[in-house]
FINUKOL-701644 format. One record per residue (C-alpha): residue number from 1; residue in one letter; z, x, y. Coordinates in Angstrom, 3 decimals, m for minus. Each point is the difference from the previous one (the first is absolute). Layout:
residues N
node resi->NUM	resn->a	zz->Z	xx->X	yy->Y
...
end
This chain:
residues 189
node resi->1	resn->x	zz->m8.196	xx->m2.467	yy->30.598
node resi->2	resn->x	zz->0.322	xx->3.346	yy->1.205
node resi->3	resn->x	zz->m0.683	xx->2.948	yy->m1.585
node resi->4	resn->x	zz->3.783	xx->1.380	yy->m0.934
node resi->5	resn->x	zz->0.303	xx->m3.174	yy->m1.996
node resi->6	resn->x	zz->m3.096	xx->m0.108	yy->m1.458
node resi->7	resn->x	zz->0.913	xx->3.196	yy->m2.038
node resi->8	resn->x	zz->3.562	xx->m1.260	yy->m0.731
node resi->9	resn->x	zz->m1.002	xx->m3.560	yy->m1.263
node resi->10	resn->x	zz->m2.653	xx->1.787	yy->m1.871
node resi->11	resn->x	zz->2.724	xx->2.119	yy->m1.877
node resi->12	resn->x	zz->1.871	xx->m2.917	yy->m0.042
node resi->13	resn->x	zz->m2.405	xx->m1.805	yy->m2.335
node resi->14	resn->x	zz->m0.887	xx->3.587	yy->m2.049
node resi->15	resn->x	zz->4.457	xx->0.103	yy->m0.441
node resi->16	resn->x	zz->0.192	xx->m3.940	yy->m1.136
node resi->17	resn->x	zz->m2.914	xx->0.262	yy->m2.413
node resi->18	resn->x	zz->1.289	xx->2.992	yy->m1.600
node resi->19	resn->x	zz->2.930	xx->m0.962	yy->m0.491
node resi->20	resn->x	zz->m0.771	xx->m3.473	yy->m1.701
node resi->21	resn->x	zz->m2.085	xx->2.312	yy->m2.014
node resi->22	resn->x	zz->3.311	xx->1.805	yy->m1.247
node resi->23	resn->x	zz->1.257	xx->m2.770	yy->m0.790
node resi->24	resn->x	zz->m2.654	xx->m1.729	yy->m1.819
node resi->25	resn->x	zz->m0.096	xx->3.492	yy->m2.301
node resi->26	resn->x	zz->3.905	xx->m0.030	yy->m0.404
node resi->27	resn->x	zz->0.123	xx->m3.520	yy->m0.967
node resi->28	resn->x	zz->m2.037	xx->0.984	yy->m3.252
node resi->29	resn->x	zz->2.812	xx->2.224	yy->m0.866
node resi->30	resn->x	zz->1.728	xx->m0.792	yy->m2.558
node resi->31	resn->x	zz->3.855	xx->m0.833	yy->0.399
node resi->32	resn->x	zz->2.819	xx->m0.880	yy->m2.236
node resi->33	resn->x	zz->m0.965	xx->m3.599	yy->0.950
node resi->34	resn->x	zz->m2.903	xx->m1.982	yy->m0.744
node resi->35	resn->x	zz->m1.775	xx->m1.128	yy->2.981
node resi->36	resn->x	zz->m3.228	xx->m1.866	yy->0.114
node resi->37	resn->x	zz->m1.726	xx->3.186	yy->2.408
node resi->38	resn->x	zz->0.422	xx->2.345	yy->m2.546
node resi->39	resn->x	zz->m3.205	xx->m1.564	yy->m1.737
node resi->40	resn->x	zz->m1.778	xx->m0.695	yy->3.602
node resi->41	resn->x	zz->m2.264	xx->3.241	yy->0.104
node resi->42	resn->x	zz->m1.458	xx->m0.706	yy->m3.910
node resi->43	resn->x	zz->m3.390	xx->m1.160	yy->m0.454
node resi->44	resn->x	zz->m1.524	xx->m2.092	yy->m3.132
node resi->45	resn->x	zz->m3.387	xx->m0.141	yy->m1.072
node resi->46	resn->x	zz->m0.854	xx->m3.418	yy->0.748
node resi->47	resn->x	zz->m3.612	xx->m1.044	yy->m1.186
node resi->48	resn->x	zz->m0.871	xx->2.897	yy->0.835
node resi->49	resn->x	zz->1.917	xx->0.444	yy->3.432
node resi->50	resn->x	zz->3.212	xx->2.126	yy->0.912
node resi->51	resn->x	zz->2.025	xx->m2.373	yy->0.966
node resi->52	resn->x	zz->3.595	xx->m0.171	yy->1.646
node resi->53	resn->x	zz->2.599	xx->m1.281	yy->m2.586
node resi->54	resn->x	zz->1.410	xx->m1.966	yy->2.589
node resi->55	resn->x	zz->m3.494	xx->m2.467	yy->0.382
node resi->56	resn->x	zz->0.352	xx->m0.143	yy->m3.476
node resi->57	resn->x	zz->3.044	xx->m1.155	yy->m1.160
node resi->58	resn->x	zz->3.581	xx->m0.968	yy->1.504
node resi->59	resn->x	zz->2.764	xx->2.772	yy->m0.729
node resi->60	resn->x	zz->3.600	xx->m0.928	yy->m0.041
node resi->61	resn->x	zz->3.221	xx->1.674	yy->m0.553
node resi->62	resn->x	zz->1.982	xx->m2.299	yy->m2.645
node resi->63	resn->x	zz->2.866	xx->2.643	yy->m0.332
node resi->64	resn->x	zz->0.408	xx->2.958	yy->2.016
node resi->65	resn->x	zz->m1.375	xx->2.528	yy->m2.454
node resi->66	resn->x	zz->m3.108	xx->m2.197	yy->m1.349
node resi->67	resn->x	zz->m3.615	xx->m1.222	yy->1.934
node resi->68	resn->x	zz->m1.513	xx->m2.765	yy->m1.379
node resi->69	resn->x	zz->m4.056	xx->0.187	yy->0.785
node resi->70	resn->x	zz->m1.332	xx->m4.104	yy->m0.896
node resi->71	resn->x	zz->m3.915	xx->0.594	yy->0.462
node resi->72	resn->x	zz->m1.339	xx->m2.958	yy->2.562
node resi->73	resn->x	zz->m3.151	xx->m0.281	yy->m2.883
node resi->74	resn->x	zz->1.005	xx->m0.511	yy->m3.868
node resi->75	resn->x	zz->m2.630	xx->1.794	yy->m1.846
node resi->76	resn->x	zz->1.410	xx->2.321	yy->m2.084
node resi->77	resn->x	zz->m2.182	xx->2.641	yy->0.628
node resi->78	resn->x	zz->1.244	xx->m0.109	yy->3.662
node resi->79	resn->x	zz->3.665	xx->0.518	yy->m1.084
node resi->80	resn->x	zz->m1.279	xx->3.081	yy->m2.172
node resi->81	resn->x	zz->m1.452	xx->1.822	yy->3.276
node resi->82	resn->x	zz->2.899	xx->m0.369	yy->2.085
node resi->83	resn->x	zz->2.104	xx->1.437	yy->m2.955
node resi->84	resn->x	zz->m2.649	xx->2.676	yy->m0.139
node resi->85	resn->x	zz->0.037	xx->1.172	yy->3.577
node resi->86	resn->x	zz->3.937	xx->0.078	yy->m0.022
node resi->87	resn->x	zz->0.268	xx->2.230	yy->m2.679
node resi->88	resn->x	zz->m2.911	xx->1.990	yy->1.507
node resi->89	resn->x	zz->2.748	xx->m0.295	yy->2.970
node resi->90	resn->x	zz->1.841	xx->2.952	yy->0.852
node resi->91	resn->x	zz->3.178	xx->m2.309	yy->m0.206
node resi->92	resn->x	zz->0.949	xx->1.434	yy->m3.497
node resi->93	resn->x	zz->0.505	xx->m3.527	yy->m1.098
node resi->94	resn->x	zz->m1.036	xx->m2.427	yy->m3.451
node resi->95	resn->x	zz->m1.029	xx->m3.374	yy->0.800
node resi->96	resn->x	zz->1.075	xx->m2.625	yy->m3.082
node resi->97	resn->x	zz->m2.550	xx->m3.102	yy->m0.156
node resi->98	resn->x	zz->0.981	xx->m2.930	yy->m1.288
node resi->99	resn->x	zz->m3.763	xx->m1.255	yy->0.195
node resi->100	resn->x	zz->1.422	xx->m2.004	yy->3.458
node resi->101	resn->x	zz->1.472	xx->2.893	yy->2.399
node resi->102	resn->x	zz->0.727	xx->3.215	yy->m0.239
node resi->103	resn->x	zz->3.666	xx->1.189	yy->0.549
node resi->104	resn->x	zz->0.457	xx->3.411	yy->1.348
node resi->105	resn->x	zz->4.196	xx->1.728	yy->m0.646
node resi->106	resn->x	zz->1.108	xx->2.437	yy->1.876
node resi->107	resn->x	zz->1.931	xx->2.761	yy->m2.029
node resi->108	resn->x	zz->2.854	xx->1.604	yy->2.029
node resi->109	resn->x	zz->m0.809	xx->3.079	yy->1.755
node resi->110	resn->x	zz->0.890	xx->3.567	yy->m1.376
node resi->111	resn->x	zz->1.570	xx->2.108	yy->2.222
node resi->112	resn->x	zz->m2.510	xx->2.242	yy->m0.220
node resi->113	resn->x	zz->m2.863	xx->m3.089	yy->0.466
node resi->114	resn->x	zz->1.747	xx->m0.755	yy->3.292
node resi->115	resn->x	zz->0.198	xx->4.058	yy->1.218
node resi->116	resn->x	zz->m3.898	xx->m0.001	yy->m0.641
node resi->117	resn->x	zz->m0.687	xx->m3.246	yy->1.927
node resi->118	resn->x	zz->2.178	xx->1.076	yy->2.572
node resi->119	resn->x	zz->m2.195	xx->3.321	yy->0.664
node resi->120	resn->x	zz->m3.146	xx->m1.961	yy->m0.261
node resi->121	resn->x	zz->1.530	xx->m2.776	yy->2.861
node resi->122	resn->x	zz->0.837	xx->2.954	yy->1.997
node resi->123	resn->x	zz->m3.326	xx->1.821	yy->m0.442
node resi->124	resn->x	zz->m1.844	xx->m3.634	yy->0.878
node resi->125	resn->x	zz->1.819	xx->m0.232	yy->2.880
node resi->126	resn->x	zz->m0.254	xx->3.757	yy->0.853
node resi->127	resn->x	zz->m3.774	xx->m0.193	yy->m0.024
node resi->128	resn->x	zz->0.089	xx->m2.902	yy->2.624
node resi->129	resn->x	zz->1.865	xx->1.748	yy->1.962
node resi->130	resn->x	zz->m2.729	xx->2.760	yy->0.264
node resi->131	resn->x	zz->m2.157	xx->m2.678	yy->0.978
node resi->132	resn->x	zz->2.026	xx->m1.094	yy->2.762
node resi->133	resn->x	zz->0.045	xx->3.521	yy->1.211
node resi->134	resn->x	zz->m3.810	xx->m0.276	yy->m0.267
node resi->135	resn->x	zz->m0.221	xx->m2.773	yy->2.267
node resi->136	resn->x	zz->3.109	xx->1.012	yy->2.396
node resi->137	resn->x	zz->m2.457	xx->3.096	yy->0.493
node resi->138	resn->x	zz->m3.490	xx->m1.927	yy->0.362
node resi->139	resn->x	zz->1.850	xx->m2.000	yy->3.040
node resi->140	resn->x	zz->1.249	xx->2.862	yy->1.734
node resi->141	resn->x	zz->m3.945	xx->1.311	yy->m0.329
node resi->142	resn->x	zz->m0.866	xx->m3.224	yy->1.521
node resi->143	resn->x	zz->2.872	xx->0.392	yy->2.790
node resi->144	resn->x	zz->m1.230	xx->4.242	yy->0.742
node resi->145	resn->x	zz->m3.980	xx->m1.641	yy->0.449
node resi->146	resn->x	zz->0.666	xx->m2.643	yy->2.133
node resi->147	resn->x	zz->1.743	xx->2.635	yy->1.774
node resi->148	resn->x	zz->m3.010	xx->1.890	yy->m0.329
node resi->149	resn->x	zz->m1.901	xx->m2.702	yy->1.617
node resi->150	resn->x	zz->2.056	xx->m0.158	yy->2.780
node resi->151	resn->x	zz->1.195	xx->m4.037	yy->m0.951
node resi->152	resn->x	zz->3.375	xx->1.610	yy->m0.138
node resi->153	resn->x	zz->2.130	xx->1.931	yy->1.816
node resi->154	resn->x	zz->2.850	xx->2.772	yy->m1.066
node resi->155	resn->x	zz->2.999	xx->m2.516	yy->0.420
node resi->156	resn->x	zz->m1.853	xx->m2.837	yy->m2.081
node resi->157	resn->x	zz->m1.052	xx->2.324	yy->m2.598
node resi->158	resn->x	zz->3.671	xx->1.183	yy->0.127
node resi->159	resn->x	zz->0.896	xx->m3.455	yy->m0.456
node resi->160	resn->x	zz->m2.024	xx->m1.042	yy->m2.802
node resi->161	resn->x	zz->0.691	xx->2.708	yy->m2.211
node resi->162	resn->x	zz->3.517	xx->m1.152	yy->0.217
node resi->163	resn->x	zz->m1.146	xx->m3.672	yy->m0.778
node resi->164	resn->x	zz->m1.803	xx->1.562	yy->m2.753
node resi->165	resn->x	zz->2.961	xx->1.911	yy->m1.086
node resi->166	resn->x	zz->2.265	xx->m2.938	yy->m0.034
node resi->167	resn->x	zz->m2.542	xx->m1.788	yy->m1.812
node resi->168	resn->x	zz->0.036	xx->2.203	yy->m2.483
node resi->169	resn->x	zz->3.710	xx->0.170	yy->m0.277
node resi->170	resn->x	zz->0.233	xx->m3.659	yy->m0.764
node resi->171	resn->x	zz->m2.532	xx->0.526	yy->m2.588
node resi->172	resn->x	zz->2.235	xx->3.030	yy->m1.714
node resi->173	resn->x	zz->2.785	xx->m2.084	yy->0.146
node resi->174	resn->x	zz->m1.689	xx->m2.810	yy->m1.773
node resi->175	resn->x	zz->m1.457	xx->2.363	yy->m2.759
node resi->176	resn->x	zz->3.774	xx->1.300	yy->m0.634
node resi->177	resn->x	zz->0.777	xx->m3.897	yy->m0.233
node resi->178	resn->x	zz->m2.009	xx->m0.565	yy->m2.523
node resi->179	resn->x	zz->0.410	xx->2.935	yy->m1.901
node resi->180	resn->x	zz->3.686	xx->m0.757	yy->m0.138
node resi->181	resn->x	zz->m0.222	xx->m3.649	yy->m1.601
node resi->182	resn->x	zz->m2.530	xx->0.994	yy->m2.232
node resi->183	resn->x	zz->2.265	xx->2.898	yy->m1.121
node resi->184	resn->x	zz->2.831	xx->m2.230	yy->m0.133
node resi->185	resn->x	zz->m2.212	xx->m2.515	yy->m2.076
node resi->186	resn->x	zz->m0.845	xx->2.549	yy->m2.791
node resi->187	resn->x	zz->3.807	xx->1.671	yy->m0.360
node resi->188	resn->x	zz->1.678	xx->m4.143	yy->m0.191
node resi->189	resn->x	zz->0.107	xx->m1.254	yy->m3.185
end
């Protein structure tokens, strides 16, 4: 692999794992909707152990404004935890116990719920996008030393700047993707 592509597939990588990471953080943003990610970034205190909620108990959606968390082990105290780290959660949300599973319900949003957690998608998102400009300007440092070096020449510098440059207009495009169906997510009912 030559040198022009090592930098872009590089970026490449730095762009894809970025933006799974906007999505992971968006997913655990609460919607009108109940959706078994909203509860994916909480952590119980399992003997002792953070633990993900999801390797400890199977969430399901039995009506589209309720979760239902059924812990995988029975003890009670178990079931206590996971209510414990939801409502230290910053999901603003009460579990009810019925000593089995724990049902989660999903008030509507206010309209004034939805304006604040449609600032805070667009500041996620805005703060990726700084770190996209971050990398977009690490590869072209990469690109001007190889020039440096003499491994490239004027054209293929030329060139790769605008491979990194089209990279990184893929990259906007998929951050303004997301941002818009997460927006549209919190305004639906």
């Amino acid at each position: 692999m030559d040198l022009s592509a090592q930098v872009v597939n590089d970026l490449k990588q730095k762009i894809e794992k970025t933006a799974k990471h906007v999505k992971d953080q968006l997913a655990g943003i609460r919607t009108g909707r109940a959706s078994p990610t909203l509860v994916d970034t909480i952590r119980v205190d399992y003997y002792g152990t953070p633990t993900p909620l999801q390797q400890m108990a199977h969430v399901s959606v039995p009506e589209p404004r309720q979760l239902m968390i059924k812990p995988f082990d029975q003890n009670s105290q178990v079931l206590k935890e996971i209510e414990r780290a939801i409502q230290k959660s910053d999901l603003g949300l009460n579990p009810q116990s019925d000593g089995k599973v724990l049902r989660l319900s999903m008030p509507p949003l206010s309209g004034e719920q939805r304006q604040r957690l449609g600032a805070k998608v667009k500041d996620l998102v805005e703060q990726n996008r700084v770190a996209l400009r971050n990398e977009r300007r690490d590869a072209n440092k990469h690109a001007e030393q190889h020039k440096k070096d003499g491994k490239l020449t004027e054209d293929q510098l030329k060139n790769l700047q605008q491979k990194i440059d089209q990279e990184m207009k893929g990259a906007e495009q998929k951050m303004d993707e997301l941002l818009k169906t997460k927006t549209k997510e919190i305004l639906e009912d």
